[in-house]
C-alpha positions in Angstrom: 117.9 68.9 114.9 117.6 69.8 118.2 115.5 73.3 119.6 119.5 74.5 120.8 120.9 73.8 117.8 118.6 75.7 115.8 118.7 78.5 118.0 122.6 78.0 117.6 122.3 78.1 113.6 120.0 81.1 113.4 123.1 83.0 115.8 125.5 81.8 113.9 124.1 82.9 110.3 122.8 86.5 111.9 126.3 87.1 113.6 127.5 85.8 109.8 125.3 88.5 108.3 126.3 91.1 110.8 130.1 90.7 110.0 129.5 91.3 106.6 127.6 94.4 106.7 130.4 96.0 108.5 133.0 94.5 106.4 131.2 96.1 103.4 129.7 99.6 105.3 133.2 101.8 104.5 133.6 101.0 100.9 133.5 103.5 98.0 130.7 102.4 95.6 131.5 100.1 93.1 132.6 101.6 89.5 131.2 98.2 87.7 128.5 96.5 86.5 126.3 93.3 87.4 125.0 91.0 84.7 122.5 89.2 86.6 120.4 86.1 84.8 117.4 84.9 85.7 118.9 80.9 85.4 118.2 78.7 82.5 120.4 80.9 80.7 121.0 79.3 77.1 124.7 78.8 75.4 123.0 80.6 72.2 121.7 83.6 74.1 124.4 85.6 72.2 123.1 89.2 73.5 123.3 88.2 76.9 127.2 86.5 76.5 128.4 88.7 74.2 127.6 91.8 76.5 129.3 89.9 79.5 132.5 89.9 77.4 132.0 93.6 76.9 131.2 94.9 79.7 134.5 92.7 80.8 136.5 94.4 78.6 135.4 93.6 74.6 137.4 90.6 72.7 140.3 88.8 74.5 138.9 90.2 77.9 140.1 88.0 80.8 136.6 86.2 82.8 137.1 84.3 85.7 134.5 81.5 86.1 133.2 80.4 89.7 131.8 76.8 89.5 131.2 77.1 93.5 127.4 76.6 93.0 127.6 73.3 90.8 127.1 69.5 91.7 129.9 68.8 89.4 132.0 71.8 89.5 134.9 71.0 87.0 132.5 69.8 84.3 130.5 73.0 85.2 133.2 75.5 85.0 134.8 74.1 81.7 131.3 74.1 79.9 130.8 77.6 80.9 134.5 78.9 80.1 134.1 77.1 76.9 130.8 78.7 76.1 132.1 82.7 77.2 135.5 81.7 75.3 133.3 81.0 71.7 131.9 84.9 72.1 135.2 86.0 72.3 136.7 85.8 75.9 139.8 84.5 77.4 138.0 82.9 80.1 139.5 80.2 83.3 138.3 78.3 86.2 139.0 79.4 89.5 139.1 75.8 91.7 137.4 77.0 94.6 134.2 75.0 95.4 133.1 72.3 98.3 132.5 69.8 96.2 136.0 69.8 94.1 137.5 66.2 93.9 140.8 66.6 95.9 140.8 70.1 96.8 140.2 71.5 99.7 137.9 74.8 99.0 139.3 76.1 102.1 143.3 76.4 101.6 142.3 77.3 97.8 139.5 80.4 99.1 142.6 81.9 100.6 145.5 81.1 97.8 146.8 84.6 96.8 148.0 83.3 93.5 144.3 82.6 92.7 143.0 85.8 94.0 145.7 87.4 92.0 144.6 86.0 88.7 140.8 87.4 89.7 142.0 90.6 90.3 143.5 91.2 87.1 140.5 89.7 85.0 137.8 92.5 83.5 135.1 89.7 84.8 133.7 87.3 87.0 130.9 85.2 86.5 128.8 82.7 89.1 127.8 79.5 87.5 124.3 77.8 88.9 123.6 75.1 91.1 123.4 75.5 95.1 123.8 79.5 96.3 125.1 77.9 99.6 127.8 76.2 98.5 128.9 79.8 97.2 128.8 81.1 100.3 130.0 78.8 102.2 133.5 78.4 99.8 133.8 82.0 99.4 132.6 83.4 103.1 135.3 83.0 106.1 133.0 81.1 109.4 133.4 84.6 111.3 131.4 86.6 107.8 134.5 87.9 106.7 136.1 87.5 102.9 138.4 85.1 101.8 141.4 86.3 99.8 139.4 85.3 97.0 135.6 86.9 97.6 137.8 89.6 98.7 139.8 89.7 94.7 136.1 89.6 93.5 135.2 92.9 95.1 138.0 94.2 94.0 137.0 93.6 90.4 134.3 94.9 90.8 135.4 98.3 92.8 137.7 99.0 89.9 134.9 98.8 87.2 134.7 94.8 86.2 131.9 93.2 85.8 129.9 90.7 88.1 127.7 88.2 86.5 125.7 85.2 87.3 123.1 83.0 86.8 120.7 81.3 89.1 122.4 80.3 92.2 124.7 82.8 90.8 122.4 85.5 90.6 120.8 84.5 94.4 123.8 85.5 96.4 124.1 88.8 94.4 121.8 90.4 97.1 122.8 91.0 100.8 119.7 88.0 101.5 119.0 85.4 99.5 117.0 82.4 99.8 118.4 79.4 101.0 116.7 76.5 102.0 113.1 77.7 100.5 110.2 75.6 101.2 107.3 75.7 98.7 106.4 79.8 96.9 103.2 78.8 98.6 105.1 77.5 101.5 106.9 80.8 102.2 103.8 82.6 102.4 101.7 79.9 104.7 104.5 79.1 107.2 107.1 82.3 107.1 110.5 82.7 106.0 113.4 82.9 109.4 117.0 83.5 108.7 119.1 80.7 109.1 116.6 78.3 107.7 115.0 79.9 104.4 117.3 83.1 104.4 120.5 83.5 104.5 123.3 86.0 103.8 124.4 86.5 100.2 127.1 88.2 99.1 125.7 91.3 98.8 127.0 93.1 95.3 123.8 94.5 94.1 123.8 96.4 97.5 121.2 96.4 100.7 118.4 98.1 99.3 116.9 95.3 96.5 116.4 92.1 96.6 117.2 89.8 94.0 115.3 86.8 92.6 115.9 83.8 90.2 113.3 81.4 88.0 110.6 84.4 88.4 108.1 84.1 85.8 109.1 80.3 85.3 108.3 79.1 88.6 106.0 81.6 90.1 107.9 82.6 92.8 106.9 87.0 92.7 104.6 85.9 95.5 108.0 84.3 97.6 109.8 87.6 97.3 106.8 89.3 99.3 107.5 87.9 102.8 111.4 87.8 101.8 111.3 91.4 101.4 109.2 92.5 104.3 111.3 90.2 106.4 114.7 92.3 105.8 112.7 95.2 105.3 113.8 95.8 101.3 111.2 98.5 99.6 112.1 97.1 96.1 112.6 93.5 94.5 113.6 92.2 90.9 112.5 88.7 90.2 114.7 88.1 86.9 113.1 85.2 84.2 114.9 82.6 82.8 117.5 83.3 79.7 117.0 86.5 81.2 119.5 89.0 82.4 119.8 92.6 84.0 122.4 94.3 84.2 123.2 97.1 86.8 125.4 100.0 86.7 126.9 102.5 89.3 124.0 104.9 88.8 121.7 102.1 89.4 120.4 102.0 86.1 118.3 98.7 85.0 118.5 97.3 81.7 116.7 94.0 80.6 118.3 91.9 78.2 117.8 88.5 76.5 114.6 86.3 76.3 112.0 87.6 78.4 112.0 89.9 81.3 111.6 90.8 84.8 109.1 91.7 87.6 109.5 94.5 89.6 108.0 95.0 93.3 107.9 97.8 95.1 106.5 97.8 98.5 107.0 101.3 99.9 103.7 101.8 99.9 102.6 98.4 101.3 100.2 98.1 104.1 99.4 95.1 105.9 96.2 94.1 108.2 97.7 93.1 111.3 94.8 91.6 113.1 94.8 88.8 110.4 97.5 86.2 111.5 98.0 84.5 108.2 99.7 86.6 105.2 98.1 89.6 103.3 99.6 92.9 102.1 97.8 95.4 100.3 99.1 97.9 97.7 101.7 96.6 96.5 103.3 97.9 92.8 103.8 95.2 90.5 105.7 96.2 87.1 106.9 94.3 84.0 109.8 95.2 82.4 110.3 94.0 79.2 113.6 93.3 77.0 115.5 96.5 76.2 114.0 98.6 78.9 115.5 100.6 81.0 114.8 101.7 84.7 116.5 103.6 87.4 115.6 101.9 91.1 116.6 105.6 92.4 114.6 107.9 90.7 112.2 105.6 89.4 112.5 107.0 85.7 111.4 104.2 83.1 112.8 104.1 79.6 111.2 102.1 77.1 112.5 99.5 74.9 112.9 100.9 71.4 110.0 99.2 69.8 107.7 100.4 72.6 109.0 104.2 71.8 105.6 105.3 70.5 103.5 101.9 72.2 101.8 104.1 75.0 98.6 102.5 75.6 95.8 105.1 75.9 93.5 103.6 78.6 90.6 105.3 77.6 90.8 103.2 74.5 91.0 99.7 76.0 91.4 96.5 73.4 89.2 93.9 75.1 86.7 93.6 77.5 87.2 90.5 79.2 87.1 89.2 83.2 90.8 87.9 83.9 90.8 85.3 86.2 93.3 81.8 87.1 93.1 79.7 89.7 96.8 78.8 89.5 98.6 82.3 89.0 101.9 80.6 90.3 101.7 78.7 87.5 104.6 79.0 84.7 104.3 82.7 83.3 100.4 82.9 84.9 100.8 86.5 86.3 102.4 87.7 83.5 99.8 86.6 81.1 97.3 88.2 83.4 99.0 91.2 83.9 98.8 91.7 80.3 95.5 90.9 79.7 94.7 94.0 82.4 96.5 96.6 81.0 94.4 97.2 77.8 91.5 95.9 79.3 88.2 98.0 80.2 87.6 95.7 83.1 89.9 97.1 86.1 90.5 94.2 88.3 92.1 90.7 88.2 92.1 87.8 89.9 94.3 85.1 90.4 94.0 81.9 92.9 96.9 80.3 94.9 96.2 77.2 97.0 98.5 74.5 98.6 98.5 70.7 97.3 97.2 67.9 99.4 99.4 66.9 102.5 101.0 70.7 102.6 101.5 71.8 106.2 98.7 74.8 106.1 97.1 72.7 103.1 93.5 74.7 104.4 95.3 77.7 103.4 94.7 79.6 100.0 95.5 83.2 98.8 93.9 85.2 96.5 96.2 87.5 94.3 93.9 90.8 93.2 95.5 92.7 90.2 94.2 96.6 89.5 94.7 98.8 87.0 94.1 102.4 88.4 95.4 106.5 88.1 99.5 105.2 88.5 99.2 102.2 85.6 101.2 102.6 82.5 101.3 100.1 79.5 103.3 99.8 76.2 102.6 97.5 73.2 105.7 96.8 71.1 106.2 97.7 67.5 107.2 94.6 66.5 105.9 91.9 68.5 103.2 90.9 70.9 105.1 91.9 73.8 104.3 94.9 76.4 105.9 96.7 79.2 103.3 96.9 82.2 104.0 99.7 85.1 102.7 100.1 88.6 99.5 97.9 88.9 98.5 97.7 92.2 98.0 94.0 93.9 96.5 93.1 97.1 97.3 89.7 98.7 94.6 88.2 101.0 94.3 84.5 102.8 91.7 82.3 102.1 90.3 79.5 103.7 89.9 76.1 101.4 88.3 73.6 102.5 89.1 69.7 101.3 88.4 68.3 98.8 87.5 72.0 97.0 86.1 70.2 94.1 84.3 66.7 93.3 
C-alpha cells in the first residue's frame, strides 16, 4: 500500500467517524440495556442467555440475531438463534453480512422489511467473528446508518436490549480495535486510526471503551494506548463467558463466569521526555461476578457473597513478593492482583517483553502493581474469589537485550 493511500484510508475512516458522531450527537439517551460478553461465551452459560431473553422481554420475546461478524454467517446465526430459542426466545436471523452466499449485504442493510422485523423485536444480539465486517455491512461509506443499524438504535432507544459477544462486543464502543498488531505490539509501535482503530458503533456511548478476551489474552495493557489515543478516562476489558450488562443510569453488573477489569486513567500521568510508552497512576480494578458499579458516580456494590468480605489491610493473609515475568499471560494480572490485595508486601511486579523477530523486539515493559490509601479488597463467602478496587499501576519501558537468558 502506497504512502497516499494510507493517508487516503486514515481520511476516509476519520471523516467515517466524524459522520457518526454527529449522526448520534441529538439523540435522547437510550431507555435500554447492553449485554456485553467478553467472547468465548458458552451455549450452557444459562445466567448470561437467560437474562438476554429477559431483558428482551421474558419467554417468547422476539431477538434478532446479526451474524455480520462470522466467517460463515448462516451456520453462525442459526447456531446462535438455536441456542437463545432453547432459553426461551423466539429468536431469527437477519441476512445482512459481507460474506452471505448470494446476497448482496448492501441492498439487504437497507431492506425496510428487514429493519421492520428489528424494530419490533425486544432484542438484538451481535454474534463473533470480524468487528469489521460489522461495520462495514451495517455502516453507509459516508458514516451514516443503514435502514437497518438505524432499526437497531431504534431498539435500543425504546428500551430493547443490545447484546454481543466478541467482535460483537468490540463495535459496542464509539472505537474499537481493528486491525491490532500484537498487546505488546500496541504498546511498542502505537495504535493510528484507520489501521488499528477504527469506528464502532458506538452504543455503550463516547466516554468508555470497551474490550473483548481481557483476562484470557492479556490485552488490559492494549486498552492503555487505545484509550489515551481517543482520550477515554475509563475502560472495561470484559473476560471470556463473561458478560456486563449496562443500563440507562450507567449501572455495571458482572454476570457469568469470571469478570472484568476496570481502568480508569483520569488521573494518569505520563513522562513525556521518554519516547517509548509509560504511564503512571493508573487505577486498575476487578470486578467480580454479581458486582455492581456505576461508571458515573463511581459507587461499587458488592456481589452478595462479598456483602461482609471487606478485607481489613491491617490484617494481611500472606507475606509474599509477587512477581511474573509474563503478566500478559492467560489470567497473569489477575492472579497477581489478588495475591496484592491481602498481602503485607505493597508492591507487584510483572514483566512484559516482545518475542524474537518483533519489530521493537529490544523493547520490554515492566507493569508495577501497588496497594496504597484508595485500595479496597473483598473475599467471597463462598469461594476463592475476590473483588479488587483501585490499585495503582505504573507502566515503564525497558530495554532487553538478546538473548536475555542462556
Amino acid at each position: 500500500m502506497t504512502s497516499l493511500m494510507k493517508a487516503m484510508r486514515v481520511l476516509c475512516v476519520s471523516l467515517v467517524a466524524l459522520s457518526m458522531q454527529i449522526s448520534t450527537a441529538a439523540e435522547a439517551p437510550p431507555q435500554g440495556n447492553l449485554l456485553i460478553a467478553g467472547g468465548a461465551l458458552r451455549p450452557d452459560n444459562a445466567v448470561v442467555w437467560q437474562r438476554l431473553v429477559q431483558l428482551a422481554g421474558g419467554p417468547g420475546a422476539r431477538i434478532a440475531v446479526m451474524p455480520s461478524a462470522a466467517g460463515n454467517p448462516a451456520r453462525s446465526g442459526a447456531n446462535l438463534a438455536a441456542t437463545l430459542n432453547k432459553y426461551g426466545a423466539s429468536a431469527f436471523v437477519v441476512p445482512v453480512a459481507v460474506r452471505f452466499k448470494d446476497r448482496d449485504y448492501q441492498k439487504d442493510a437497507e431492506d425496510e422489511t428487514l429493519a421492520k422485523s428489528i424494530r419490533e423485536a425486544g432484542g438484538v444480539y451481535f454474534t463473533g467473528g470480524d468487528q469489521g465486517l460489522i461495520t462495514k455491512a451495517l455502516v453507509r461509506p459516508d458514516g451514516k446508518r443503514t435502514a437497518v443499524l438505524q432499526a437497531i438504535w431504534d431498539v435500543y432507544q425504546k428500551g430493547g436490549v443490545i447484546g454481543g459477544t466478541s467482535a460483537g462486543a468490540a463495535i459496542m464502543s464509539s472505537t474499537m480495535y481493528y486491525e491490532a498488531d500484537t498487546v505488546l505490539g500496541t504498546l511498542s509501535v502505537g495504535v493510528n486510526d484507520g489501521k488499528e482503530l477504527a469506528p464502532g458503533l458506538g452504543f455503550v456511548g463516547t466516554d468508555l471503551f470497551v474490550d473483548q478476551h481481557l483476562l484470557a489474552r492479556g490485552r488490559f495493557a492494549r486498552m492503555l494506548p487505545a484509550m489515551l489515543k481517543k482520550g477515554y478516562k475509563q475502560g472495561l476489558g470484559i473476560d471470556e463467558n463473561t458478560a456486563i450488562i449496562i443500563n440507562g443510569k450507567r449501572d455495571v453488573e458482572v454476570i457469568g463466569y469470571q469478570g472484568a477489569l476496570l481502568l480508569d486513567v483520569s488521573r494518569a500521568t505520563r513522562n513525556a521526555s521518554e519516547k517509548d510508552f509509560n504511564l503512571s497512576n493508573v487505577r486498575i480494578s476487578y470486578l467480580d461476578r454479581g458486582d455492581r458499579y456505576n461508571l458515573l458516580s463511581h459507587e461499587y456494590t458488592p456481589a452478595a457473597d462479598k456483602v461482609n468480605g471487606k478485607l481489613d489491610p491491617a490484617n494481611p493473609d500472606t507475606d509474599e513478593q509477587v512477581y511474573s515475568a509474563d503478566i500478559l499471560g492467560h489470567n497473569t494480572v489477575l492472579v497477581m492482583m489478588e495475591k496484592l490485595i491481602h498481602n503485607a508486601r505493597k508492591e507487584a511486579i510483572g514483566i512484559a517483553t516482545a518475542a524474537p523477530g518483533d519489530p521493537r523486539e529490544d523493547l520490554g515493559f515492566e507493569f508495577k502493581l501497588t496497594r496504597d490509601a484508595e485500595s479496597v479488597g473483598y473475599e467471597s463467602a463462598v469461594a476463592d474469589a475476590y473483588t479488587i478496587l483501585n490499585l495503582r499501576m505504573d507502566v515503564r519501558p525497558l530495554h532487553i537485550t538478546r538473548p536475555w537468558y542462556r
